[in-house]
PDB file of N, CA, C and O in Angstrom:
ATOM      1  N   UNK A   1     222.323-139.466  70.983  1.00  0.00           N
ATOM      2  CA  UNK A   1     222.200-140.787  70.408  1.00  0.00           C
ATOM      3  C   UNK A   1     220.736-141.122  70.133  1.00  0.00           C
ATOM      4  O   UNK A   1     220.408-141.900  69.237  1.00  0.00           O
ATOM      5  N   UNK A   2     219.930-140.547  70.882  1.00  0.00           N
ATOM      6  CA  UNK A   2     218.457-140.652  70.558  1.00  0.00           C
ATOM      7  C   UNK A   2     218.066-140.277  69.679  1.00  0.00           C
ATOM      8  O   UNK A   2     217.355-140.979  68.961  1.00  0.00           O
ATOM      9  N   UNK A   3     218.362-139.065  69.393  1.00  0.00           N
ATOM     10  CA  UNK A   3     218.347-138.499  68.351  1.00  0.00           C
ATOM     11  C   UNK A   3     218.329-139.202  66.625  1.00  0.00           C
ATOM     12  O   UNK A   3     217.531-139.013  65.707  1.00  0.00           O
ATOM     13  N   UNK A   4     219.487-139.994  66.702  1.00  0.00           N
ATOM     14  CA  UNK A   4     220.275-140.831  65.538  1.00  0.00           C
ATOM     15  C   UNK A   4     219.000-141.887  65.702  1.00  0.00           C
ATOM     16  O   UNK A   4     218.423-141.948  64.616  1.00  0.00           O
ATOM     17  N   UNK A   5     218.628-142.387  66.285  1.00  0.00           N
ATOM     18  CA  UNK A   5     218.012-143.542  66.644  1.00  0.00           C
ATOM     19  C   UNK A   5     216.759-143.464  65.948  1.00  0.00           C
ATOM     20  O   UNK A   5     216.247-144.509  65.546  1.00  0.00           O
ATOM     21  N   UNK A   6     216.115-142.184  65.724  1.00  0.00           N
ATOM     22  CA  UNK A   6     214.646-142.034  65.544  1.00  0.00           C
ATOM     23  C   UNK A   6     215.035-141.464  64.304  1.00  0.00           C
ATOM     24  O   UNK A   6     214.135-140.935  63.652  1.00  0.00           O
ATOM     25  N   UNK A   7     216.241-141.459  63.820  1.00  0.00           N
ATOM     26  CA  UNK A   7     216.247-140.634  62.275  1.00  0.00           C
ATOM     27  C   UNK A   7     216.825-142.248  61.607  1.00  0.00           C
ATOM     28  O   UNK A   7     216.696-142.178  60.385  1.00  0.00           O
ATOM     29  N   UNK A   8     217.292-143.370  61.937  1.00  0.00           N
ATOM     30  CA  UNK A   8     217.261-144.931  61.673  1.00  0.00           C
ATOM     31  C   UNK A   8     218.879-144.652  61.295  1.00  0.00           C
ATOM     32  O   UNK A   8     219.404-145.126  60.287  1.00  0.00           O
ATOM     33  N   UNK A   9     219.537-143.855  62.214  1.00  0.00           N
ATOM     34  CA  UNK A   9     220.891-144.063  62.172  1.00  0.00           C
ATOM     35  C   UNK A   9     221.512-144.170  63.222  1.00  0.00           C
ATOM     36  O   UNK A   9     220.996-143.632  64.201  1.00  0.00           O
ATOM     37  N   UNK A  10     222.893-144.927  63.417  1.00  0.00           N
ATOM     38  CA  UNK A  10     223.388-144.969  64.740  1.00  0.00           C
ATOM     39  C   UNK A  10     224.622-145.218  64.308  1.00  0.00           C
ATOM     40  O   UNK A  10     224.747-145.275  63.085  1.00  0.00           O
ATOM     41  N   UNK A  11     225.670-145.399  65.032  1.00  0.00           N
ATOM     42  CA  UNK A  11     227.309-144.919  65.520  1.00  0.00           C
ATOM     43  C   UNK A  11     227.385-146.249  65.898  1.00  0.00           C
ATOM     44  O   UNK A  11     226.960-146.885  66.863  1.00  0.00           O
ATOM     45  N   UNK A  12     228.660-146.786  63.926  1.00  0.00           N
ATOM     46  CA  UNK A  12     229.238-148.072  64.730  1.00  0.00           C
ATOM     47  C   UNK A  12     230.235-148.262  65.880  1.00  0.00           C
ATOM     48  O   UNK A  12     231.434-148.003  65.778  1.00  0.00           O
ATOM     49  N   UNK A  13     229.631-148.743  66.996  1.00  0.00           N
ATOM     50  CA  UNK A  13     230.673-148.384  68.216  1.00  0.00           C
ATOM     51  C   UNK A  13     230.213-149.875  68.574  1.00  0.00           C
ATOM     52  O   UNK A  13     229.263-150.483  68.082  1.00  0.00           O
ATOM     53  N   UNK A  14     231.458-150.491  69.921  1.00  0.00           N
ATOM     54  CA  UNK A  14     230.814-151.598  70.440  1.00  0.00           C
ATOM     55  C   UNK A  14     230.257-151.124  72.346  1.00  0.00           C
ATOM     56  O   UNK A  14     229.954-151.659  73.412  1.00  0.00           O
ATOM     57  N   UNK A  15     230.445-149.627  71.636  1.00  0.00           N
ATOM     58  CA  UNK A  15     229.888-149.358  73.130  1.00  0.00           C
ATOM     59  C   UNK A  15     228.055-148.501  73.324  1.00  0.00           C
ATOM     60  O   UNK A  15     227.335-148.018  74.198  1.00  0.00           O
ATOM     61  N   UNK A  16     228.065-148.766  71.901  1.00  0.00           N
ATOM     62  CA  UNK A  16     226.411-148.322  71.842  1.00  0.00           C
ATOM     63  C   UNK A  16     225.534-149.601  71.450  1.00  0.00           C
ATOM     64  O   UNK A  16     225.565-150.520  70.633  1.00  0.00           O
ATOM     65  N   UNK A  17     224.606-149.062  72.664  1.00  0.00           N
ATOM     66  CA  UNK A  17     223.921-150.147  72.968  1.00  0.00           C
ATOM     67  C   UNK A  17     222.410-150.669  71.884  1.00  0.00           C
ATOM     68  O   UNK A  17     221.631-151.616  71.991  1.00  0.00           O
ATOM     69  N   UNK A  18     222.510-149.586  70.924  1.00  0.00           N
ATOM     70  CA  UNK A  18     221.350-149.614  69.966  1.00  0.00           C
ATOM     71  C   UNK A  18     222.055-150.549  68.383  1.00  0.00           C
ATOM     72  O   UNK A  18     221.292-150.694  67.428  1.00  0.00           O
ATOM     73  N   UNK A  19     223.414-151.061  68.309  1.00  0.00           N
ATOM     74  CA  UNK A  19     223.897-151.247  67.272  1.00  0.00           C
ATOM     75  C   UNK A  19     224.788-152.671  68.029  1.00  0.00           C
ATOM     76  O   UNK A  19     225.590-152.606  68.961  1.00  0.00           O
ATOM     77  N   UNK A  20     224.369-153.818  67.333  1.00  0.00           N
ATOM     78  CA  UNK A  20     225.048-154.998  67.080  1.00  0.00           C
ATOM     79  C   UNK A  20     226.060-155.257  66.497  1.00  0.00           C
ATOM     80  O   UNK A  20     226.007-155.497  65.290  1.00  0.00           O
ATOM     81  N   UNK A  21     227.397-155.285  67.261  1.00  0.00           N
ATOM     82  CA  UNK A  21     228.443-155.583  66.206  1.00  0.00           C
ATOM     83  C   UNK A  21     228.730-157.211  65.902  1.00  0.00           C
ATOM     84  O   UNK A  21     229.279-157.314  64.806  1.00  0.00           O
ATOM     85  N   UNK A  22     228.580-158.153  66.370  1.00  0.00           N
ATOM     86  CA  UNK A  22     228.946-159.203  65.495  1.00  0.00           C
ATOM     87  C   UNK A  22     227.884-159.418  64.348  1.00  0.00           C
ATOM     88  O   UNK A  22     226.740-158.968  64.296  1.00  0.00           O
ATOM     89  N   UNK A  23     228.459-160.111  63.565  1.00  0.00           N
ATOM     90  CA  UNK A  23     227.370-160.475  61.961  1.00  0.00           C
ATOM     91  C   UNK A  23     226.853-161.578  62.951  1.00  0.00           C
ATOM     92  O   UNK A  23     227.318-162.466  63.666  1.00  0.00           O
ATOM     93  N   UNK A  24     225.409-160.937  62.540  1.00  0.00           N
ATOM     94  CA  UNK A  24     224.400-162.313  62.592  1.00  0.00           C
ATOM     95  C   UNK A  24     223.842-162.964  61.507  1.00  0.00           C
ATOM     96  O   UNK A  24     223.392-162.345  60.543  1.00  0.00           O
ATOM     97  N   UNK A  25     223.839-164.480  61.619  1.00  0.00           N
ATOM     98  CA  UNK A  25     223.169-165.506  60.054  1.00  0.00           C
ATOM     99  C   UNK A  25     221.763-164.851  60.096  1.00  0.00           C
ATOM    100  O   UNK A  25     220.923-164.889  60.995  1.00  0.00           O
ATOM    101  N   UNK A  26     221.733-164.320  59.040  1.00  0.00           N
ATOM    102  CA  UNK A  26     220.094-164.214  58.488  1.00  0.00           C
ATOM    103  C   UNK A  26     219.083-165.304  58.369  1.00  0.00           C
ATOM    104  O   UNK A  26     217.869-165.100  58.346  1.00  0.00           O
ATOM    105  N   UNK A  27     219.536-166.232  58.310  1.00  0.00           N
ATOM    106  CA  UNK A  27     218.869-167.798  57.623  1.00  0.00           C
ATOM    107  C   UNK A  27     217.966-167.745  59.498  1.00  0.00           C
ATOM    108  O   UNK A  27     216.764-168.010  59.462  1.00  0.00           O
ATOM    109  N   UNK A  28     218.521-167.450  60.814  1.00  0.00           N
ATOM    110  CA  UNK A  28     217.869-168.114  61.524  1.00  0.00           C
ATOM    111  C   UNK A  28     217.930-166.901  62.843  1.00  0.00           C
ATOM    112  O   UNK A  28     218.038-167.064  64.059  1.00  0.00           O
ATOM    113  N   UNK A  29     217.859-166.174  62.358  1.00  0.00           N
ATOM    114  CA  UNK A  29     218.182-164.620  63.280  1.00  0.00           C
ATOM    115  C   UNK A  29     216.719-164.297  63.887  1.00  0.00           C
ATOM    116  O   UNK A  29     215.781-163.929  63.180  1.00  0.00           O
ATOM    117  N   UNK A  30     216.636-164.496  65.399  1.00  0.00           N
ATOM    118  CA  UNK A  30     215.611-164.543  66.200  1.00  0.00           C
ATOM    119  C   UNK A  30     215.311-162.647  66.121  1.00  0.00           C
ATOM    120  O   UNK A  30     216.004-161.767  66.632  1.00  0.00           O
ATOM    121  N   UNK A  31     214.296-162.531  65.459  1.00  0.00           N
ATOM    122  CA  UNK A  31     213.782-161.071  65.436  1.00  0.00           C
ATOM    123  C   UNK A  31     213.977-160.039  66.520  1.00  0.00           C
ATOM    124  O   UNK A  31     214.663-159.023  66.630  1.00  0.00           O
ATOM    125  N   UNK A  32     212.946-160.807  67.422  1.00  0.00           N
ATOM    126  CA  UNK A  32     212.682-160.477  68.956  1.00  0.00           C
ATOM    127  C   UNK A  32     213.462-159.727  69.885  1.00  0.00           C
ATOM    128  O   UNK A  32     213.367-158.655  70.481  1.00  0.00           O
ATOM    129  N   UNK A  33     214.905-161.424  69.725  1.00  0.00           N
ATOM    130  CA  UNK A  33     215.721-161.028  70.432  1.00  0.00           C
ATOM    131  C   UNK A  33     216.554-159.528  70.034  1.00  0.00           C
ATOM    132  O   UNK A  33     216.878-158.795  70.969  1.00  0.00           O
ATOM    133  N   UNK A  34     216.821-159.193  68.847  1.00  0.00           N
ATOM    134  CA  UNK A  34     217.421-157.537  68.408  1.00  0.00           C
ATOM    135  C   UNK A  34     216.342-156.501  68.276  1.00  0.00           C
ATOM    136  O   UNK A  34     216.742-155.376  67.978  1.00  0.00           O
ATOM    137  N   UNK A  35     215.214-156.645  68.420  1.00  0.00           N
ATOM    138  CA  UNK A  35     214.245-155.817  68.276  1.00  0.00           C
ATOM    139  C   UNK A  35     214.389-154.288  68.414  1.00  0.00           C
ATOM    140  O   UNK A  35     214.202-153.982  69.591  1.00  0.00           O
ATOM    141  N   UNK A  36     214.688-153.082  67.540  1.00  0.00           N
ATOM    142  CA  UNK A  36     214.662-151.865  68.241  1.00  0.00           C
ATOM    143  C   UNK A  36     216.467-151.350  67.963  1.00  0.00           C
ATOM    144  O   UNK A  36     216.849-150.219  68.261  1.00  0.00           O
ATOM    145  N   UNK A  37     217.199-152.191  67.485  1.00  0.00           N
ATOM    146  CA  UNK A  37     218.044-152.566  67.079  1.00  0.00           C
ATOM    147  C   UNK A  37     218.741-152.757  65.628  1.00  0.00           C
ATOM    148  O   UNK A  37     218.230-153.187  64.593  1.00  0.00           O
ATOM    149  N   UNK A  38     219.954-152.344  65.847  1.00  0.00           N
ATOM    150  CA  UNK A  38     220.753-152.152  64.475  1.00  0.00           C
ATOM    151  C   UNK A  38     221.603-153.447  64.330  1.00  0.00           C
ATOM    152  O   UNK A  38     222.393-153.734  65.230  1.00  0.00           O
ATOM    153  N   UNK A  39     221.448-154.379  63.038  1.00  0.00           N
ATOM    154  CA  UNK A  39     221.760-155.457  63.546  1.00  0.00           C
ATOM    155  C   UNK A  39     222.250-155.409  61.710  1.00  0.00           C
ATOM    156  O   UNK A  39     221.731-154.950  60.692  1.00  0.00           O
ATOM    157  N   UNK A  40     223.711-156.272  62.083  1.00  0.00           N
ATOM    158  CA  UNK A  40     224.924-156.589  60.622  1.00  0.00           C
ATOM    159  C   UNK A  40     224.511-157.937  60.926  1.00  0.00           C
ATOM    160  O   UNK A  40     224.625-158.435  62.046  1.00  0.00           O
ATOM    161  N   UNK A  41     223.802-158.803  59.436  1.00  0.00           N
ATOM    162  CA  UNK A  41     223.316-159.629  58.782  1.00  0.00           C
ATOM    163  C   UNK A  41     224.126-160.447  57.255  1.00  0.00           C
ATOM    164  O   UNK A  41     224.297-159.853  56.190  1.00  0.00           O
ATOM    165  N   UNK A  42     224.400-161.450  57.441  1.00  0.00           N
ATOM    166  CA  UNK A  42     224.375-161.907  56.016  1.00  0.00           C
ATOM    167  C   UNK A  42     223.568-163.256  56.123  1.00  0.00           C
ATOM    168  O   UNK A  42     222.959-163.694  57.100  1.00  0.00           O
ATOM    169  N   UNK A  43     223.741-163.887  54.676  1.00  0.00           N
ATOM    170  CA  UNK A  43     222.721-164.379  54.244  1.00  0.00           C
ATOM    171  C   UNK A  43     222.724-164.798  52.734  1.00  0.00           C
ATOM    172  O   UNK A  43     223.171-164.154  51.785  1.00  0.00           O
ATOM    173  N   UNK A  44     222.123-166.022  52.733  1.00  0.00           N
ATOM    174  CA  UNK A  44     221.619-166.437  51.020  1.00  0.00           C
ATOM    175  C   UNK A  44     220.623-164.942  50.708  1.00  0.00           C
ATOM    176  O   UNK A  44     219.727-164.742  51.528  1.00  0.00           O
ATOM    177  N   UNK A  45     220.743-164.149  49.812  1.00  0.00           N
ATOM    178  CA  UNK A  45     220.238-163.310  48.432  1.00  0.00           C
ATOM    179  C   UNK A  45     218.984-163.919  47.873  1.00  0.00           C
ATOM    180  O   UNK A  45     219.147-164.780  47.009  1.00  0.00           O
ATOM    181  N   UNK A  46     217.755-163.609  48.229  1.00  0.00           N
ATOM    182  CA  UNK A  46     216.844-164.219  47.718  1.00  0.00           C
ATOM    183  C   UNK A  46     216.533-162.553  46.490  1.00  0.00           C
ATOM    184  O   UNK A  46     216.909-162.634  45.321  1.00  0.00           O
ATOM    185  N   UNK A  47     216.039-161.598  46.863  1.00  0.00           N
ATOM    186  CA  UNK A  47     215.780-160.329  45.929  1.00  0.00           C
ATOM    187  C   UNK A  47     216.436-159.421  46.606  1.00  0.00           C
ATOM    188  O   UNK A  47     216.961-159.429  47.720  1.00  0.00           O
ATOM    189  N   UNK A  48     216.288-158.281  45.405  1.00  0.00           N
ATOM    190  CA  UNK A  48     216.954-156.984  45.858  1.00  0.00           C
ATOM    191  C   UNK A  48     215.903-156.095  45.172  1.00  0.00           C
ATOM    192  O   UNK A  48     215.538-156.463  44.055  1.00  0.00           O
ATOM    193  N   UNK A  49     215.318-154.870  45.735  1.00  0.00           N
ATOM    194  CA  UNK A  49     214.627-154.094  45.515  1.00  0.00           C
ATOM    195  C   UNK A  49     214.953-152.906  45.910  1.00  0.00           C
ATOM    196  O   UNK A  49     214.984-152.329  46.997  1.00  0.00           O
ATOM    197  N   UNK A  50     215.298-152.520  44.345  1.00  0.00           N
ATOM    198  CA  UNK A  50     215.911-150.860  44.450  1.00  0.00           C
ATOM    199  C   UNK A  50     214.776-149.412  44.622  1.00  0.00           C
ATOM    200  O   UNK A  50     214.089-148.833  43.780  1.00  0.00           O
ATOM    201  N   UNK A  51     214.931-149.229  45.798  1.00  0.00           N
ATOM    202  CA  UNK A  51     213.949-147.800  46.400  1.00  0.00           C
ATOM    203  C   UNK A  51     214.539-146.230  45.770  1.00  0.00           C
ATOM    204  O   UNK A  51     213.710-145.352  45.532  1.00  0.00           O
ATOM    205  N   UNK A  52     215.611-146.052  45.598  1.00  0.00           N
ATOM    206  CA  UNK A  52     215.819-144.869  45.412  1.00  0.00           C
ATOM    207  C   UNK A  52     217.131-143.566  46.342  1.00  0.00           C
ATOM    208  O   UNK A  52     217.575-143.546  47.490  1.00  0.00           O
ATOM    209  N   UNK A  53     217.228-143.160  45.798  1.00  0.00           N
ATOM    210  CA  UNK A  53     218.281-141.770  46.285  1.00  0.00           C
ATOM    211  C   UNK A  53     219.251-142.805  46.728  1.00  0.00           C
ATOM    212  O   UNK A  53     219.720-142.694  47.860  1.00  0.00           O
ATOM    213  N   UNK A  54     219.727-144.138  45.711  1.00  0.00           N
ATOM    214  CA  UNK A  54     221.112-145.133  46.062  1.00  0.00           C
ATOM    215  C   UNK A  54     220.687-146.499  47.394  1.00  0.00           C
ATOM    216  O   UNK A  54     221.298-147.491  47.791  1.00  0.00           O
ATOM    217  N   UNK A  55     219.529-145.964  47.693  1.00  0.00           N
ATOM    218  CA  UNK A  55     219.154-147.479  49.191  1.00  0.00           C
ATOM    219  C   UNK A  55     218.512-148.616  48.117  1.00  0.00           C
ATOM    220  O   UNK A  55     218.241-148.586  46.917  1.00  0.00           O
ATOM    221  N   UNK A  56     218.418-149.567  49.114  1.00  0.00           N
ATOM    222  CA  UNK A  56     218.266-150.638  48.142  1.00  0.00           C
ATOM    223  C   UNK A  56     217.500-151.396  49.403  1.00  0.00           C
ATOM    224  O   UNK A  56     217.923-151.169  50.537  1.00  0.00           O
ATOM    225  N   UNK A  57     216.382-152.291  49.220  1.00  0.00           N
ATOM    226  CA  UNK A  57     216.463-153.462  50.338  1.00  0.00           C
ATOM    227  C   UNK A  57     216.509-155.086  50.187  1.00  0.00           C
ATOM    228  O   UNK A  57     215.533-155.794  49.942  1.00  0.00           O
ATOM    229  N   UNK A  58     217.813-155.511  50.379  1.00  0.00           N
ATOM    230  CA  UNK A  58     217.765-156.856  50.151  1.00  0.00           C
ATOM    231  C   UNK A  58     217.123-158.188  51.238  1.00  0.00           C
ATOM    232  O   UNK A  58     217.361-158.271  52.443  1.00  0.00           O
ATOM    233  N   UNK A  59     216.518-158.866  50.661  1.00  0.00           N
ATOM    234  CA  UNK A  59     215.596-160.201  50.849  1.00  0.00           C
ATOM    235  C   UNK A  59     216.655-161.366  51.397  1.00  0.00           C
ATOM    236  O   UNK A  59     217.088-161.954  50.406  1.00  0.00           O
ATOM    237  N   UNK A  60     217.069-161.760  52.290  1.00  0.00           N
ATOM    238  CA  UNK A  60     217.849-162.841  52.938  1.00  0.00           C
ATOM    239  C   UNK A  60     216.614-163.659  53.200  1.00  0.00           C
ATOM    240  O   UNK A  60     215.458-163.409  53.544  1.00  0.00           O
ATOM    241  N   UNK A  61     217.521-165.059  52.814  1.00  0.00           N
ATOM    242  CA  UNK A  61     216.699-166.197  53.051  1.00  0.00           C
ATOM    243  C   UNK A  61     216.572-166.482  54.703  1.00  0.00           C
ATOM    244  O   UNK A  61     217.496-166.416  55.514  1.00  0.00           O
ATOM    245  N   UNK A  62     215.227-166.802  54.962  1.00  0.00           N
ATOM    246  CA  UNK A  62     214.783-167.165  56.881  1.00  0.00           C
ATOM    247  C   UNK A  62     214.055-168.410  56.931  1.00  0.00           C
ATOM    248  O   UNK A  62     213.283-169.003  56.177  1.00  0.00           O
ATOM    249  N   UNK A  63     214.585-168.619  58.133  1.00  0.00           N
ATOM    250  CA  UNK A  63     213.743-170.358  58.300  1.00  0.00           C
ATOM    251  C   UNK A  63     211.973-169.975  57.930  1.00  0.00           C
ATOM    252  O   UNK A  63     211.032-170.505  57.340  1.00  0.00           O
ATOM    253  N   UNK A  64     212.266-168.707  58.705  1.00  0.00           N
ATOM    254  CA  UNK A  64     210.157-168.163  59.276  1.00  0.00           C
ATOM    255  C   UNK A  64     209.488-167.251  58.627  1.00  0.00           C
ATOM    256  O   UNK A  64     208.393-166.787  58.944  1.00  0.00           O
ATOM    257  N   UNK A  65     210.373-166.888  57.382  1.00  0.00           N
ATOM    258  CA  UNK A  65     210.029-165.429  56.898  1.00  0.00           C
ATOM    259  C   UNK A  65     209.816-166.240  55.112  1.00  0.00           C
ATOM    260  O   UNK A  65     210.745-166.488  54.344  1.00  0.00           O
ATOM    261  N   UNK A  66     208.764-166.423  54.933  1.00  0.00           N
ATOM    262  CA  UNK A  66     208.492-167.179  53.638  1.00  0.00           C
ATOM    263  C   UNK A  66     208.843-166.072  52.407  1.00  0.00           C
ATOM    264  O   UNK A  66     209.180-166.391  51.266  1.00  0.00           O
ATOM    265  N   UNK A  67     208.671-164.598  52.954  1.00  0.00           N
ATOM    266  CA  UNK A  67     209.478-163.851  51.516  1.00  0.00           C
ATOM    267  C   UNK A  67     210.287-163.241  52.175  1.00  0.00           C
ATOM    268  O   UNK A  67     210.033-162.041  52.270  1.00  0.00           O
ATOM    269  N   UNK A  68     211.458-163.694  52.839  1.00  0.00           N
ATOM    270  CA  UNK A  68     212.574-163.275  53.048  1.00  0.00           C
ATOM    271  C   UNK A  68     212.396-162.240  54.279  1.00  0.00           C
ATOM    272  O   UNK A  68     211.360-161.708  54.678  1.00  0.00           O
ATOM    273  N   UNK A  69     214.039-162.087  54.875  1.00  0.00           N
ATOM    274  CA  UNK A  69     214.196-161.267  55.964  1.00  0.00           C
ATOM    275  C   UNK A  69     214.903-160.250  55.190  1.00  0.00           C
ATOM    276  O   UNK A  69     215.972-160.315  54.583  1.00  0.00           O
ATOM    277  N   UNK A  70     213.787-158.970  55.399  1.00  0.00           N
ATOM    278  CA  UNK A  70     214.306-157.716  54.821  1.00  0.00           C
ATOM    279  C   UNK A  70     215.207-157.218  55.445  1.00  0.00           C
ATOM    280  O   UNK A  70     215.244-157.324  56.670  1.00  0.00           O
ATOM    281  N   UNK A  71     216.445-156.348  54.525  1.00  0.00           N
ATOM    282  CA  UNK A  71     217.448-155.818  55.431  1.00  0.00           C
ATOM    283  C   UNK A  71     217.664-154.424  54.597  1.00  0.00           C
ATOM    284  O   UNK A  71     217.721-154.663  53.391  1.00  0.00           O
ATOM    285  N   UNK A  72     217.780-153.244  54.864  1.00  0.00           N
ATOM    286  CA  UNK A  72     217.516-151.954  54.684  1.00  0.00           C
ATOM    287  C   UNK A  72     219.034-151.383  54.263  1.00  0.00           C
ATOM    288  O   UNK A  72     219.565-151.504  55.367  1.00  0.00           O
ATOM    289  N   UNK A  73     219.906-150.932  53.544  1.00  0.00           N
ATOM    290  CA  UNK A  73     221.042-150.414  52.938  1.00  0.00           C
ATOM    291  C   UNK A  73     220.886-149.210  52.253  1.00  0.00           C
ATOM    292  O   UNK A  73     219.828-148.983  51.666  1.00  0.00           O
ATOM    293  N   UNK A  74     221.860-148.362  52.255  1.00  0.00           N
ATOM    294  CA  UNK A  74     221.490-147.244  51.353  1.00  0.00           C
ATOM    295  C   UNK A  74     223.056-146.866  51.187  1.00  0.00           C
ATOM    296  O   UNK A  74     223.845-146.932  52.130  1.00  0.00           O
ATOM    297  N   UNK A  75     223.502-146.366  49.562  1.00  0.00           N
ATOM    298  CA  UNK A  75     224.534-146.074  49.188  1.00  0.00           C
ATOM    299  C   UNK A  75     225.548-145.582  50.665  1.00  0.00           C
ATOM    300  O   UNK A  75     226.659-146.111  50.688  1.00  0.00           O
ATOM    301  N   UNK A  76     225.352-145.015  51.367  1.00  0.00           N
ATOM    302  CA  UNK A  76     226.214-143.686  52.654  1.00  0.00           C
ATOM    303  C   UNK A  76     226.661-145.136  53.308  1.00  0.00           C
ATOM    304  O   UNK A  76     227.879-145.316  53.293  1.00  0.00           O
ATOM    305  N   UNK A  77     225.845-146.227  53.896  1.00  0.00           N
ATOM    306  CA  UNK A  77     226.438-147.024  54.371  1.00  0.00           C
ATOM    307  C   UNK A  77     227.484-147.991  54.334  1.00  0.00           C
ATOM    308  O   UNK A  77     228.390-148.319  55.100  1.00  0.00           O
ATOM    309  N   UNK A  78     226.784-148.614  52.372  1.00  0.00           N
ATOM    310  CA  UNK A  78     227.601-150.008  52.056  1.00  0.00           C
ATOM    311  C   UNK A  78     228.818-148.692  51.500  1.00  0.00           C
ATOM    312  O   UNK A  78     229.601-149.157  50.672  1.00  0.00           O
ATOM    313  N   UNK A  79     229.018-147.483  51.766  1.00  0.00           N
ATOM    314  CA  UNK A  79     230.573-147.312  51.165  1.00  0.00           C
ATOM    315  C   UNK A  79     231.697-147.746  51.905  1.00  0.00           C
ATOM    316  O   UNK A  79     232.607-148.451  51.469  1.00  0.00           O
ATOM    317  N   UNK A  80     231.589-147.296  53.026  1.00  0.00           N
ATOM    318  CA  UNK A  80     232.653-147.712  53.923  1.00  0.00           C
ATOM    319  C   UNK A  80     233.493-149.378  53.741  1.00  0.00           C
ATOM    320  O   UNK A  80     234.659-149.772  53.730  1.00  0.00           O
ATOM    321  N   UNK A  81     232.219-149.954  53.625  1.00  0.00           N
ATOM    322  CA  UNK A  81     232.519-151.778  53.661  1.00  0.00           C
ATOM    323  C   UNK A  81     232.953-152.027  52.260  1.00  0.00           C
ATOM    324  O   UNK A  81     233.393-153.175  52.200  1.00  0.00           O
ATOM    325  N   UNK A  82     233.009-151.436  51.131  1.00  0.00           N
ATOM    326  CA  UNK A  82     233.338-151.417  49.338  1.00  0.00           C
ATOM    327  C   UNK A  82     234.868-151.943  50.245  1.00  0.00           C
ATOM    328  O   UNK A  82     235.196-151.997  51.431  1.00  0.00           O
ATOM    329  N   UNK A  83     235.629-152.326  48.692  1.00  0.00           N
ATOM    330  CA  UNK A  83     236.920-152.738  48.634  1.00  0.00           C
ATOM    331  C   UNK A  83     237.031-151.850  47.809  1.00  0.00           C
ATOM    332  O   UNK A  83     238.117-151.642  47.268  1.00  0.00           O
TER     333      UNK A  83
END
């Protein structure tokens, strides 16, 4: 699992302790407290900035974060969650 951790992937489980399963509001999501941590976010859409090989990183609106709370996606992930 360490392993996954230092390559910025981890195993949705609710028994691993590096990955947050309830959605947290982006608008007011205490950093700190998930720090080090894999954390499911939504949120008002402020930008989206497309990086490459399908990842993308979208900009959620934050009380404290004047250009947005970045959140990191890449095609392998958002498939699962598609309809």
């Amino acid at each position: 699992m360490l392993r996954l951790r230092k390559e910025s992937k981890t195993v949705y489980s609710a028994r691993n302790p590096y990955f947050v399963t309830r959605i947290q509001k982006a608008d007011g999501i205490d950093l700190f407290e998930f720090e080090g941590r894999f954390v499911r976010v939504e949120g008002k859409l402020k930008k989206i900035q497309k990086l490459g090989n399908g990842a993308k990183l979208f900009y959620l609106e934050h009380q404290q974060l004047k250009k947005g709370l970045a959140v990191f996606s890449s095609e392998k992930i958002r498939r699962p969650f598609a309809n």
